[in-house]
ROKE-708245 format. One record per residue (C-alpha): residue number from 0; residue in one letter; z, x, y. Coordinates in steps of 0.1 Angstrom, whole numbers, plus 5000, padded with zeros to 4 digits. Each point is the difference from the previous one (the first is absolute). Layout:
<seq->NUM, type->A, up->Z, east->X, north->Y>
...
end
This chain:
<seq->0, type->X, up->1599, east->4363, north->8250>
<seq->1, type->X, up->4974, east->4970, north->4991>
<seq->2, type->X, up->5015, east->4969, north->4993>
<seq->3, type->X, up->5000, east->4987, north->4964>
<seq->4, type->X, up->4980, east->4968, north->4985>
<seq->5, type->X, up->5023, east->4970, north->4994>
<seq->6, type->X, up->5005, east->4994, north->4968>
<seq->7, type->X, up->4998, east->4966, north->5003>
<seq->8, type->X, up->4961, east->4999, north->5009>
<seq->9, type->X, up->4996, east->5015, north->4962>
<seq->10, type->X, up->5026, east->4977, north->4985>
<seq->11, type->X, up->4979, east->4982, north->4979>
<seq->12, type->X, up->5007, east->5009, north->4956>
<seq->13, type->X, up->5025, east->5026, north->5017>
<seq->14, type->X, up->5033, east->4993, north->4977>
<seq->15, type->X, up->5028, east->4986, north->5028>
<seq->16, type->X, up->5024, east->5028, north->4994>
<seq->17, type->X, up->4972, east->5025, north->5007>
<seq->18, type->X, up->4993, east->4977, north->5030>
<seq->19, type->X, up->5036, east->5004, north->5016>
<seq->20, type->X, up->5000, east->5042, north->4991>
<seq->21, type->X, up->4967, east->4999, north->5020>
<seq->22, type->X, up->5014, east->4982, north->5027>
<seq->23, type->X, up->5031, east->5022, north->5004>
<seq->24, type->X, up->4978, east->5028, north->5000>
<seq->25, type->X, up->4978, east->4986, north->5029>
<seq->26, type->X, up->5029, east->4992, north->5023>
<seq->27, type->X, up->5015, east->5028, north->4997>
<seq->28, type->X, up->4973, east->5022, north->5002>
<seq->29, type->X, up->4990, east->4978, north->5031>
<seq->30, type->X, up->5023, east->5013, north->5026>
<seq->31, type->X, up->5034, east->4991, north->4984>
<seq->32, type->X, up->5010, east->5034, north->4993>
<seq->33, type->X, up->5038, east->4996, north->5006>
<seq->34, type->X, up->5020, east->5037, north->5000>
<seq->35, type->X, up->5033, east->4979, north->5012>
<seq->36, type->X, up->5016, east->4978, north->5021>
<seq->37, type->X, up->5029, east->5010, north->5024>
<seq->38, type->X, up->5029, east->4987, north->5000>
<seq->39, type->X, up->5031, east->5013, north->5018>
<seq->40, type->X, up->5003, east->5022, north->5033>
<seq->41, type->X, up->5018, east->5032, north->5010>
<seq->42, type->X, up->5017, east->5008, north->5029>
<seq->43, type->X, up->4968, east->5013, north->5013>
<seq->44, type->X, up->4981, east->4972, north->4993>
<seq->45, type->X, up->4981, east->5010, north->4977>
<seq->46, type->X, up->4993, east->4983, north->4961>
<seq->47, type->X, up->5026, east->5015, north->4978>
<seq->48, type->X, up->4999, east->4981, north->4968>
<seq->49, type->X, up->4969, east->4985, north->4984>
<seq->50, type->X, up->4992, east->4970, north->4974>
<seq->51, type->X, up->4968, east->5015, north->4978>
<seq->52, type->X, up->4964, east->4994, north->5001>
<seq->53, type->X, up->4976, east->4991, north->4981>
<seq->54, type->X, up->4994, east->5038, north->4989>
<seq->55, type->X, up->5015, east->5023, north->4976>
<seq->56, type->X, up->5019, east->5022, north->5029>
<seq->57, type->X, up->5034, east->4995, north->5021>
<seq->58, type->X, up->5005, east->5006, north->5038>
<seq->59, type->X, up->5031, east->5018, north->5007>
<seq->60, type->X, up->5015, east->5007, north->5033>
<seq->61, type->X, up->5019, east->5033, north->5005>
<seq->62, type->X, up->5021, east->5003, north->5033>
<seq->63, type->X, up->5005, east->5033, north->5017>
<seq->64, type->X, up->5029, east->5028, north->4997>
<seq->65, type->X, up->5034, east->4982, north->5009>
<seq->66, type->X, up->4987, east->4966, north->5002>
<seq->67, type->X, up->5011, east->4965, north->4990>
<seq->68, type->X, up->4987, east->4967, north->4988>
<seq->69, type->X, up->4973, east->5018, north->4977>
<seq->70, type->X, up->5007, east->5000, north->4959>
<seq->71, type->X, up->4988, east->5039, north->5001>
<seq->72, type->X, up->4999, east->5023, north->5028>
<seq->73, type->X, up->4992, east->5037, north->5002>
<seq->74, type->X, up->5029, east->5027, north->4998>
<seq->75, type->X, up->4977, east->5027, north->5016>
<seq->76, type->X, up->4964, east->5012, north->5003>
<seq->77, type->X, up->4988, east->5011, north->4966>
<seq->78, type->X, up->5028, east->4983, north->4980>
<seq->79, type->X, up->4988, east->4976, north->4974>
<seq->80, type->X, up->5010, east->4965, north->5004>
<seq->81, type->X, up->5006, east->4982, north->4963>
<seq->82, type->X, up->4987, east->4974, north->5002>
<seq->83, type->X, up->5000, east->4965, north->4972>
<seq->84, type->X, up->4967, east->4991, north->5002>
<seq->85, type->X, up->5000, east->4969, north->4974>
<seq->86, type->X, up->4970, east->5006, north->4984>
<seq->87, type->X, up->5005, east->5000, north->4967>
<seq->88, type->X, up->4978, east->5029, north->4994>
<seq->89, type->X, up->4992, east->5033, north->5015>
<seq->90, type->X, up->4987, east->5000, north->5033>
<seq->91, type->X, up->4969, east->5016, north->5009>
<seq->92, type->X, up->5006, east->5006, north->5039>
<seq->93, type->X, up->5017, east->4988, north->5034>
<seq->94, type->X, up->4977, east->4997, north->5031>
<seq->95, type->X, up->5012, east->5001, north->5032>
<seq->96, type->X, up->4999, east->4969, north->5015>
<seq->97, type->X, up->5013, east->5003, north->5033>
<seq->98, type->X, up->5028, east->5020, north->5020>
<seq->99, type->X, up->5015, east->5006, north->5034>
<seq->100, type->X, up->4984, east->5034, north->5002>
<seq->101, type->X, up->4983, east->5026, north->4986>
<seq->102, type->X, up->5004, east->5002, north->4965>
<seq->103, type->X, up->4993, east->5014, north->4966>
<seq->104, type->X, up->5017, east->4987, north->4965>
<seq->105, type->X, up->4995, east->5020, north->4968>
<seq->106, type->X, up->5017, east->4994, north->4965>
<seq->107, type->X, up->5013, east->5031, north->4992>
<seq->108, type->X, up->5007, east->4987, north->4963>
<seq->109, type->X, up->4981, east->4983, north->4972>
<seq->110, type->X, up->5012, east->4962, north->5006>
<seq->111, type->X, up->5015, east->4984, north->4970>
<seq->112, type->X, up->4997, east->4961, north->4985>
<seq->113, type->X, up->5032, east->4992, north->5026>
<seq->114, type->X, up->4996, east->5028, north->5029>
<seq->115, type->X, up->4981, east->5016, north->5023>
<seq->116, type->X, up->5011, east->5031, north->5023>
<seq->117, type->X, up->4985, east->5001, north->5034>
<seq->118, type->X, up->5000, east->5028, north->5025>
<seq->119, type->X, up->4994, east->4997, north->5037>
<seq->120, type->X, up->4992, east->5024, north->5024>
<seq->121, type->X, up->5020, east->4989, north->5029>
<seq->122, type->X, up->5036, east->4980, north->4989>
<seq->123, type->X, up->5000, east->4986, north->5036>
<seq->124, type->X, up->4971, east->4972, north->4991>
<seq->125, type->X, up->5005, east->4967, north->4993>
<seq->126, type->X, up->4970, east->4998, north->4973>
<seq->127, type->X, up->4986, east->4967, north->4978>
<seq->128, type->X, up->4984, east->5014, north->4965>
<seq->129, type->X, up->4979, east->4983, north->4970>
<seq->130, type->X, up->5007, east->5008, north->4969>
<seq->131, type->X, up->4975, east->4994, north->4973>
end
């Protein structure tokens, strides 16, 4: 992705409100993109809980069958997870961002305002998902 122009080379007769939009816009656009920022472990060391980005989405860490230290964990493979995403609106997906093993989520229902059903393929993965 290009960069963007500063705003601030084109300030001139721009109102200063309009200025400071621009200039959010910029940085962020500018390699800022923030999806979270981790803040608490689990036993296996990996990021459990997250503060949120700059982005409209929430990271979510789901531990595997019979595990501990995670606020969700699967039951078993193909059993939904419920999860309280935060949003305040319907989400429009989760991605997959990273897992112990192979793995494939699906949401086996239409999310709702205040939750979203996921479904793995393998209940023994530790797995960290976006939701956006």
């Amino acid at each position: 992705m290009s960069k963007t122009l500063n705003p601030v080379d084109f300030a001139l007769g721009m109102p200063a409100a309009l200025l400071r939009w621009a200039q959010s816009v910029h940085e962020t656009v500018n390699n800022k993109l923030d999806f979270g920022t981790p803040l608490t472990q689990d036993s296996t060391g990996n990021f459990n809980t997250f503060a949120p980005g700059n982005n409209n989405g929430v990271l979510i860490r789901i531990g595997a069958s019979g595990g501990s230290g995670n606020k969700y964990n699967w039951t078993t493979s193909t059993a939904p997870v419920a999860i309280l995403h935060g949003l305040g609106r319907q989400p429009i997906g989760a991605h997959l961002v990273s897992s112990d093993k192979a793995l494939t989520i699906w949401l086996p229902t239409t999310p709702t305002t205040t939750t979203l059903s996921i479904a793995p393929s393998d209940a023994t993965a530790n797995a960290t998902i976006y939701v956006f």
